[in-house]
Biotite code that builds the C-alpha atoms (Angstrom):
import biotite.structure as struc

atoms = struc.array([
    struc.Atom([8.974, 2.708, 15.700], chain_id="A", res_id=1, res_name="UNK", atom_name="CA", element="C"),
    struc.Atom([6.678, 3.397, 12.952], chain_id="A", res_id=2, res_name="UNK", atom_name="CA", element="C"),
    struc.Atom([5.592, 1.106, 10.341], chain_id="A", res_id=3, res_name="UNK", atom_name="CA", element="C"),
    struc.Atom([3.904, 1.939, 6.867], chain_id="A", res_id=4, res_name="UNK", atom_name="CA", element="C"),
    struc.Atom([2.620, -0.579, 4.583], chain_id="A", res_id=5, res_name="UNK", atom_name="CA", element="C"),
    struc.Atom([2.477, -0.346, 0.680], chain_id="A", res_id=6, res_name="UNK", atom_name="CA", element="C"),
    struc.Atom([-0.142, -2.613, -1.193], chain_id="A", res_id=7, res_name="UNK", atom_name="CA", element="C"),
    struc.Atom([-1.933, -3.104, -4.655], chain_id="A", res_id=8, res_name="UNK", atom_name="CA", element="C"),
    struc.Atom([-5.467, -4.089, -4.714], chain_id="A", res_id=9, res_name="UNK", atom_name="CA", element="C"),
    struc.Atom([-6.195, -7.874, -4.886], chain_id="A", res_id=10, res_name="UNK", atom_name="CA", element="C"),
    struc.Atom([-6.893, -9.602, -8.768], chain_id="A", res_id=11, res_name="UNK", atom_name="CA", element="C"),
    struc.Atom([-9.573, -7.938, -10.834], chain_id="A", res_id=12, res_name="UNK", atom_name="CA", element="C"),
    struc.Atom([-12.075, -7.676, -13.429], chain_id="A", res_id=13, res_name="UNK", atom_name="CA", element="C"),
    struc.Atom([-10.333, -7.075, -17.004], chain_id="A", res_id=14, res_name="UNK", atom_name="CA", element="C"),
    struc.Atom([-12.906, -4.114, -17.653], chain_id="A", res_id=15, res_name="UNK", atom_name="CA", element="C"),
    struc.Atom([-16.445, -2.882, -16.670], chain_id="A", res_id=16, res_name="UNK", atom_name="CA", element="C"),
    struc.Atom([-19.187, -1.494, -18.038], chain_id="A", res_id=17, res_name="UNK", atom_name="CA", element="C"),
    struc.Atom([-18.806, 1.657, -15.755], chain_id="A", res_id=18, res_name="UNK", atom_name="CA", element="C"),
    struc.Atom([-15.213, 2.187, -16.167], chain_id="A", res_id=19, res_name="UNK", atom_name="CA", element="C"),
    struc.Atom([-12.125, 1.401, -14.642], chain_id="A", res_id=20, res_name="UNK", atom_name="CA", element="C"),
    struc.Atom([-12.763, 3.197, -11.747], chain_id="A", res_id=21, res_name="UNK", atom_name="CA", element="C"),
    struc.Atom([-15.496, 0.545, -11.161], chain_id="A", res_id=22, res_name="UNK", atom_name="CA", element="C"),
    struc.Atom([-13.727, -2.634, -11.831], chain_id="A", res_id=23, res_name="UNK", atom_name="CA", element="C"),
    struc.Atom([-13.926, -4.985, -9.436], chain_id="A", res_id=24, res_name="UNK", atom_name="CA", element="C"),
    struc.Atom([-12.514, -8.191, -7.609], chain_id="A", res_id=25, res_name="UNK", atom_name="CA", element="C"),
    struc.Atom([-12.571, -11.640, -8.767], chain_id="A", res_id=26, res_name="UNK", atom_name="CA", element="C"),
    struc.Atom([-13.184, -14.695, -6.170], chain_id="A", res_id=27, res_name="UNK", atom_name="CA", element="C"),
    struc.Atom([-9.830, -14.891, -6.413], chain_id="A", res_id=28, res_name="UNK", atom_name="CA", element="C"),
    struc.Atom([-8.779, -11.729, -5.324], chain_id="A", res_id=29, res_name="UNK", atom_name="CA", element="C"),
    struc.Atom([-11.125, -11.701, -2.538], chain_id="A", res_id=30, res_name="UNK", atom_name="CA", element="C"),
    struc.Atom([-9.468, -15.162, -1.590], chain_id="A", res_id=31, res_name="UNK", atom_name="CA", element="C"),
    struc.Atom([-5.918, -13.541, -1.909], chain_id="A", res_id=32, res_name="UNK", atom_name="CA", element="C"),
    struc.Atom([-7.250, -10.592, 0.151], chain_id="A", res_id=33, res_name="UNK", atom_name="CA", element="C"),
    struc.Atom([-8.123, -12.839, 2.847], chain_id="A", res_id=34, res_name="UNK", atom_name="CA", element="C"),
    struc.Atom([-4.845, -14.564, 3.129], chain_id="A", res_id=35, res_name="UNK", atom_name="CA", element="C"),
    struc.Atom([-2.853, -11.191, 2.984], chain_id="A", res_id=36, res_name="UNK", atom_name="CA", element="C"),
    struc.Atom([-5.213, -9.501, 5.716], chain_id="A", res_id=37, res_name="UNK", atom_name="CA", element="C"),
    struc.Atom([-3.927, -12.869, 8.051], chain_id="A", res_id=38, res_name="UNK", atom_name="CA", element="C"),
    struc.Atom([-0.561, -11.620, 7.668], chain_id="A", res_id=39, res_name="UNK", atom_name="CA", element="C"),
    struc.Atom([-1.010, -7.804, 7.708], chain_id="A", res_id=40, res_name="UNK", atom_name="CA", element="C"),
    struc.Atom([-3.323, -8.537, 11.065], chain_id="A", res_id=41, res_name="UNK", atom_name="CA", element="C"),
    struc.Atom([-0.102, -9.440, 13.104], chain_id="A", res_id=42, res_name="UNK", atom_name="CA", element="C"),
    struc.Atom([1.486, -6.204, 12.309], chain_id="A", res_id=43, res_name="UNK", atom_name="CA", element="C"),
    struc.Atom([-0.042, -3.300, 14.408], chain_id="A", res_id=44, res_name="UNK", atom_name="CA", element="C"),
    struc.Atom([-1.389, -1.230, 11.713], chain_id="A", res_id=45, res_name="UNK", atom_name="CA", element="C"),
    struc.Atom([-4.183, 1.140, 12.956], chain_id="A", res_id=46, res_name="UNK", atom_name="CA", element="C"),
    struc.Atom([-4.775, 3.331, 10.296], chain_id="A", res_id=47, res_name="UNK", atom_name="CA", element="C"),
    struc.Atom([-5.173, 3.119, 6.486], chain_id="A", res_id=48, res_name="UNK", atom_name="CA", element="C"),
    struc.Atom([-5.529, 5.473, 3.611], chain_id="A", res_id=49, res_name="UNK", atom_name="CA", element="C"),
    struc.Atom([-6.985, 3.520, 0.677], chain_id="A", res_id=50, res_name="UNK", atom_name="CA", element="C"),
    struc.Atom([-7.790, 4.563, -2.657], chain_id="A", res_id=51, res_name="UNK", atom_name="CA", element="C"),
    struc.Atom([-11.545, 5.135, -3.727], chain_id="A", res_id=52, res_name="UNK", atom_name="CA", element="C"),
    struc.Atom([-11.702, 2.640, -6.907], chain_id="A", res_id=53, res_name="UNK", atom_name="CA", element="C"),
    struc.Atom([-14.504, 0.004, -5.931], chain_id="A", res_id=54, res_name="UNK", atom_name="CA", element="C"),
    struc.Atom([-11.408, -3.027, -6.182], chain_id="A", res_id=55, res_name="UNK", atom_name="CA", element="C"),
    struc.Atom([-9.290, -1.170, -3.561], chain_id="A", res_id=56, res_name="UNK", atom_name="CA", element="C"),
    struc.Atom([-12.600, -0.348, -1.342], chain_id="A", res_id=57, res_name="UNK", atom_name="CA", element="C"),
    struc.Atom([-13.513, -4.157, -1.898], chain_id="A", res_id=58, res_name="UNK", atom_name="CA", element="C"),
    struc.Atom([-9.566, -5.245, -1.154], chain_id="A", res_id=59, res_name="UNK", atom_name="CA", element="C"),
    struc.Atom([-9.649, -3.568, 2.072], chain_id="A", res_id=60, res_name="UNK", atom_name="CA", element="C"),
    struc.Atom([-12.948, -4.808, 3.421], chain_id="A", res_id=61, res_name="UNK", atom_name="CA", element="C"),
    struc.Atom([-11.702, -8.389, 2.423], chain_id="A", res_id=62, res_name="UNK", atom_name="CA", element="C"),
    struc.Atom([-8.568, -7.968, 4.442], chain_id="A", res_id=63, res_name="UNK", atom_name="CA", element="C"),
    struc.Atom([-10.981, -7.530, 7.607], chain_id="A", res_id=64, res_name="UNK", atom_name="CA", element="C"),
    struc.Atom([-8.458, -5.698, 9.650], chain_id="A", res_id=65, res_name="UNK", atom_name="CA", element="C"),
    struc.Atom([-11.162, -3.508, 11.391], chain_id="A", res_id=66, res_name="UNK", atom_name="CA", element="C"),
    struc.Atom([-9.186, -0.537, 11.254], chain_id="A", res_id=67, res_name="UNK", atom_name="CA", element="C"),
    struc.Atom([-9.939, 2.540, 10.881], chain_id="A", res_id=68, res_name="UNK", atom_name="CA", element="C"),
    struc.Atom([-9.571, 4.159, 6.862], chain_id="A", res_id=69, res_name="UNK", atom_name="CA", element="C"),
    struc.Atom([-9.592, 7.199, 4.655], chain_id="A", res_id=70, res_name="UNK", atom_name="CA", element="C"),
    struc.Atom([-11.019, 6.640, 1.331], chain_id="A", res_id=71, res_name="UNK", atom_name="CA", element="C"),
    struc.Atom([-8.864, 8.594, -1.053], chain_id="A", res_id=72, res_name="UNK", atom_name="CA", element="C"),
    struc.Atom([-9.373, 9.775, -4.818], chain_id="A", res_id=73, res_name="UNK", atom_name="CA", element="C"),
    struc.Atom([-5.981, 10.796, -5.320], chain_id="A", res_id=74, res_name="UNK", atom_name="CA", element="C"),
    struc.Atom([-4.796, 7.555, -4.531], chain_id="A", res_id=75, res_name="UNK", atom_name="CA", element="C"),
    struc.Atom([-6.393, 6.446, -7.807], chain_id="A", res_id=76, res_name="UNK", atom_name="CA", element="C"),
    struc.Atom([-5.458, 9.279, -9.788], chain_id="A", res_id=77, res_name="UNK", atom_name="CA", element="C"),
    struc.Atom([-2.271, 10.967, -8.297], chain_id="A", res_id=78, res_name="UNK", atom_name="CA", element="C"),
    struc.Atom([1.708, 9.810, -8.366], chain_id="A", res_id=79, res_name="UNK", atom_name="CA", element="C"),
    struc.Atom([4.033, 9.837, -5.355], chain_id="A", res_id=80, res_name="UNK", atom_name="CA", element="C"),
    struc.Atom([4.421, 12.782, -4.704], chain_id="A", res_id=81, res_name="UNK", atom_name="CA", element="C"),
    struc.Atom([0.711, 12.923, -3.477], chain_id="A", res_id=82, res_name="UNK", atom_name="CA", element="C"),
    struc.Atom([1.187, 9.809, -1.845], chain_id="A", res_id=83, res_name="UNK", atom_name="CA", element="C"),
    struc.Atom([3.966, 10.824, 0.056], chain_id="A", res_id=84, res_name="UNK", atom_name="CA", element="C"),
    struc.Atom([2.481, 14.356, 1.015], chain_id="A", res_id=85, res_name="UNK", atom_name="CA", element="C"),
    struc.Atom([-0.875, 12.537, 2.513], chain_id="A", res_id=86, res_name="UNK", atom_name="CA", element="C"),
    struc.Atom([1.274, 10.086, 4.128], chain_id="A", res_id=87, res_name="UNK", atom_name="CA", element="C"),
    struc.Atom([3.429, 12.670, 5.515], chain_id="A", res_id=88, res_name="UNK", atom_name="CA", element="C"),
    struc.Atom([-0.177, 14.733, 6.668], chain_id="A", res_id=89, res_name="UNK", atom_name="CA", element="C"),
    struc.Atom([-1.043, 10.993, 8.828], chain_id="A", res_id=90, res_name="UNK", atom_name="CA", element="C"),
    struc.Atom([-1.781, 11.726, 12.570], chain_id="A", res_id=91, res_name="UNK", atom_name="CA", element="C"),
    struc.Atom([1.159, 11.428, 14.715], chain_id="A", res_id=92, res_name="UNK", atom_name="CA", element="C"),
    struc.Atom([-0.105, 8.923, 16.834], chain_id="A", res_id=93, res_name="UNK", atom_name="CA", element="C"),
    struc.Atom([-0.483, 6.636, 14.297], chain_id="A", res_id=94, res_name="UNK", atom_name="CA", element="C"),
    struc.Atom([2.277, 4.315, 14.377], chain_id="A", res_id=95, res_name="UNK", atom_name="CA", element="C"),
    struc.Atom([0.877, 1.429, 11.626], chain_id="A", res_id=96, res_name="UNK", atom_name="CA", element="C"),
    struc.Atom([-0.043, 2.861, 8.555], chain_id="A", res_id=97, res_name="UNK", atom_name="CA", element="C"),
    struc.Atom([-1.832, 0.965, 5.311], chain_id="A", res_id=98, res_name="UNK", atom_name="CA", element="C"),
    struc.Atom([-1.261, 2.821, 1.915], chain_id="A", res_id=99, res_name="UNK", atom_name="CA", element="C"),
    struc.Atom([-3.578, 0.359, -0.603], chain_id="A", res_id=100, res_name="UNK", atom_name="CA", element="C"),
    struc.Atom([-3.556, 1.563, -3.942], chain_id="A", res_id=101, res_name="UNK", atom_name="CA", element="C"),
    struc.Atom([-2.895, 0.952, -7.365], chain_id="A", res_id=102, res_name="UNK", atom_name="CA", element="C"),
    struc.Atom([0.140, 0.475, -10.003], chain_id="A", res_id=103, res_name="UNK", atom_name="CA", element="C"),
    struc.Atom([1.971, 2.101, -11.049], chain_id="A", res_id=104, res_name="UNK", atom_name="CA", element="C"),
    struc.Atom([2.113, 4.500, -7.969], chain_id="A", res_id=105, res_name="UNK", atom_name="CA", element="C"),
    struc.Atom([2.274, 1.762, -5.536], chain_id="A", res_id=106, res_name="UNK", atom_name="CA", element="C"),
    struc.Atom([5.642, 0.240, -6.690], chain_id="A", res_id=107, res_name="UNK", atom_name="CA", element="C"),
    struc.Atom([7.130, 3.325, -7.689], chain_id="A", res_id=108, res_name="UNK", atom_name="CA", element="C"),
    struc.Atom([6.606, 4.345, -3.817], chain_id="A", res_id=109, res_name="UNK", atom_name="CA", element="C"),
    struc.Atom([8.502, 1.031, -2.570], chain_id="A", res_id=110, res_name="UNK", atom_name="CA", element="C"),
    struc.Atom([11.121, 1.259, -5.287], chain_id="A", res_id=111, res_name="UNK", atom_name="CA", element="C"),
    struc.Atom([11.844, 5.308, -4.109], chain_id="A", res_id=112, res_name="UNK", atom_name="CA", element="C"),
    struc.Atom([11.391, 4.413, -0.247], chain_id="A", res_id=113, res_name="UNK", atom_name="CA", element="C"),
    struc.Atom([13.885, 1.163, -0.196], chain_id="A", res_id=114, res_name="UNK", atom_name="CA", element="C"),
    struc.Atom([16.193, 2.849, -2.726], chain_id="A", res_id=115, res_name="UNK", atom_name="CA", element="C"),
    struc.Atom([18.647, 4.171, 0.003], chain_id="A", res_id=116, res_name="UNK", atom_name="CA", element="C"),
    struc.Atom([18.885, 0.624, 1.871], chain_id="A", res_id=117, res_name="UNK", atom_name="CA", element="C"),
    struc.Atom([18.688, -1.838, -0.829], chain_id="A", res_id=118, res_name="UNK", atom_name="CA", element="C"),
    struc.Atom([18.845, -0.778, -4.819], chain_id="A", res_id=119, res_name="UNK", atom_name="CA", element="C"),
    struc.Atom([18.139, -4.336, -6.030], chain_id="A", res_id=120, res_name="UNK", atom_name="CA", element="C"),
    struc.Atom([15.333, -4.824, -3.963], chain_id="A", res_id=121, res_name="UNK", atom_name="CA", element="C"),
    struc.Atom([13.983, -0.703, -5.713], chain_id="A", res_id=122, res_name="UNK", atom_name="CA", element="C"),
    struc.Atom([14.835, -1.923, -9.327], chain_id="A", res_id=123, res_name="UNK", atom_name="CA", element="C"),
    struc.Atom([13.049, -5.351, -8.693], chain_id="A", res_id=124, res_name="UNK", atom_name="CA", element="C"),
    struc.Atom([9.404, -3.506, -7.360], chain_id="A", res_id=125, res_name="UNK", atom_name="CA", element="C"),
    struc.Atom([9.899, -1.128, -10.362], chain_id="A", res_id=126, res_name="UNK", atom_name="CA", element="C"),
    struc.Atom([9.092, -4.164, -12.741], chain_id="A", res_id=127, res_name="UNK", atom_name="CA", element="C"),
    struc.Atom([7.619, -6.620, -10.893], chain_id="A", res_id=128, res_name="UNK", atom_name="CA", element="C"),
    struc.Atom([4.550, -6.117, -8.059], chain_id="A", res_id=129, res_name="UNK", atom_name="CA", element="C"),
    struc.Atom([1.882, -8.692, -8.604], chain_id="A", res_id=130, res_name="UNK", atom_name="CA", element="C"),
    struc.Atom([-1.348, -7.837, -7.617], chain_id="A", res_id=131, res_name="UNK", atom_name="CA", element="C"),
    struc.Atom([-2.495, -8.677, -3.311], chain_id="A", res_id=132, res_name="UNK", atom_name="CA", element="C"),
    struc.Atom([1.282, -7.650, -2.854], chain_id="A", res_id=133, res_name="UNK", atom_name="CA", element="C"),
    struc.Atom([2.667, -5.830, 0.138], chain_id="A", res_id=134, res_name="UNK", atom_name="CA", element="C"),
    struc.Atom([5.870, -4.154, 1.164], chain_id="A", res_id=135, res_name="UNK", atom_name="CA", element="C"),
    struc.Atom([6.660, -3.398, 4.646], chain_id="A", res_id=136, res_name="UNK", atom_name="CA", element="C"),
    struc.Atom([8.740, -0.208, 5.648], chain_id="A", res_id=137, res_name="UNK", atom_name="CA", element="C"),
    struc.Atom([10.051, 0.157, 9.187], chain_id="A", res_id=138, res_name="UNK", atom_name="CA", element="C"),
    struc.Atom([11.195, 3.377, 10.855], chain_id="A", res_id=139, res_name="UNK", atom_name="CA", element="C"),
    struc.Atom([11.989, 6.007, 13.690], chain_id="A", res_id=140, res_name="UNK", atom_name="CA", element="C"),
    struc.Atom([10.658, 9.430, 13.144], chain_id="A", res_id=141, res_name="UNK", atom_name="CA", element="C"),
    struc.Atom([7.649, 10.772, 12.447], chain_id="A", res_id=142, res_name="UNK", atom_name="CA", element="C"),
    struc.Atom([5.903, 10.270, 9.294], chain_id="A", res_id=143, res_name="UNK", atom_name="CA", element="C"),
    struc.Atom([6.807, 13.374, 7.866], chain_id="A", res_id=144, res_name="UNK", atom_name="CA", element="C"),
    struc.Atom([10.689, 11.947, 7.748], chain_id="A", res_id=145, res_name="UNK", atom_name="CA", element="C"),
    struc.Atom([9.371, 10.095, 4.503], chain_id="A", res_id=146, res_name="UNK", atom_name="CA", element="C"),
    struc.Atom([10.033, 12.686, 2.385], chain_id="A", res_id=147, res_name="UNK", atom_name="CA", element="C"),
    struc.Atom([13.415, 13.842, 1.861], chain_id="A", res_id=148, res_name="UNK", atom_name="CA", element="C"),
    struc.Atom([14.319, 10.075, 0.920], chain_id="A", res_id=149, res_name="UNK", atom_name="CA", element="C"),
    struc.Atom([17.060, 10.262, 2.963], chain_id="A", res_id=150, res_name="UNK", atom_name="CA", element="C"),
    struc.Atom([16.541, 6.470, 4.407], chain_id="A", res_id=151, res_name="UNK", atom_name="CA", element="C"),
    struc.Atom([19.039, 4.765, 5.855], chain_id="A", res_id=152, res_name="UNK", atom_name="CA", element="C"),
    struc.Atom([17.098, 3.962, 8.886], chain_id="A", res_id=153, res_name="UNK", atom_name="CA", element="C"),
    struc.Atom([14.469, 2.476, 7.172], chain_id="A", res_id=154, res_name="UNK", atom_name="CA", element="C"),
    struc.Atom([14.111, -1.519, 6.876], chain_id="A", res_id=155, res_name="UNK", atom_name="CA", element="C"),
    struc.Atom([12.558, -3.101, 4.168], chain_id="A", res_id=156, res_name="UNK", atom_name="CA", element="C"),
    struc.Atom([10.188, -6.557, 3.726], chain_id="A", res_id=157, res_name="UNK", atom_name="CA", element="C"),
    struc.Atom([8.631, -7.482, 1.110], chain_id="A", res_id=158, res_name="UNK", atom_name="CA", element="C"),
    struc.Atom([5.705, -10.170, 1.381], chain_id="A", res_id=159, res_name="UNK", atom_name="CA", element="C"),
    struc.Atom([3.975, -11.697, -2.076], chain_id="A", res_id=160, res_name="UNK", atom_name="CA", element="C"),
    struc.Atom([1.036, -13.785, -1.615], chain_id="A", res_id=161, res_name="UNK", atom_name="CA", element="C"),
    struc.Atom([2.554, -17.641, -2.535], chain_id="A", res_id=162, res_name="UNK", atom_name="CA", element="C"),
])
């Protein structure tokens, strides 16, 4: 079985001097960070692929999972479709995989990959996924399966810090 993880950063800045790109996390995202990395620890993941904005870099150091990551511009400036194709590109032996990136790209992901088991659950991520936010995807297959959307066989949870 083969588990992938979609999350947004943690709470940031409104705006920095050196751009967006540079914005970075409040105390209170590194706080929520914290939490989430409890949970996410008890899940197996052993790989990540994590955008290259400083509040993602700083949202997966705070998480302190220890695993092993690939920093990622086009996780800060590509859609889905990218997403999916460097997912798909993930070493087979990987079988827990964190995606940590950004909105809109992030929910749009969840909301295509849960789509086949539950629509609610896709039309609710569409509009509404908060900040330090996860969703969980389990699956057989290899990572490459991902892409035709064809996902019965994949189980959805969704966990939102409290």
């Amino acid at each position: 079985m083969r588990r992938l993880v979609l999350m947004r950063h943690a709470k940031t800045q409104g705006s920095n001097p050196n751009g967006d790109h540079a914005r970075e996390l409040l105390p209170s995202g590194v706080q929520d960070s914290q939490e989430m990395g409890k949970l996410l620890a008890n899940l197996g993941l052993d790989f990540a692929l994590v955008s290259t904005a400083t509040r993602a870099r700083q949202t997966f150091m705070a998480l302190g999972l220890g695993i092993e990551a690939e920093y990622l511009d086009a996780l800060y400036y590509d859609g889905t479709d990218s997403l999916l194709r460097f997912i798909s590109e993930v070493d087979p032996g990987v079988t827990g995989l964190l995606v940590l990136g950004h909105a809109p790209t992030i929910p749009a992901l969840a909301a295509q990959l849960s789509y086949a088991s539950d629509r609610k659950a896709a039309d609710r991520m569409q509009c509404w996924f908060p900040t330090a936010t996860f969703t969980e995807f389990t699956f057989e297959g290899e990572w490459t399966s991902l892409a035709p959307f064809e996902l019965e066989h994949v189980k959805l949870e969704r966990i939102e810090r409290g």
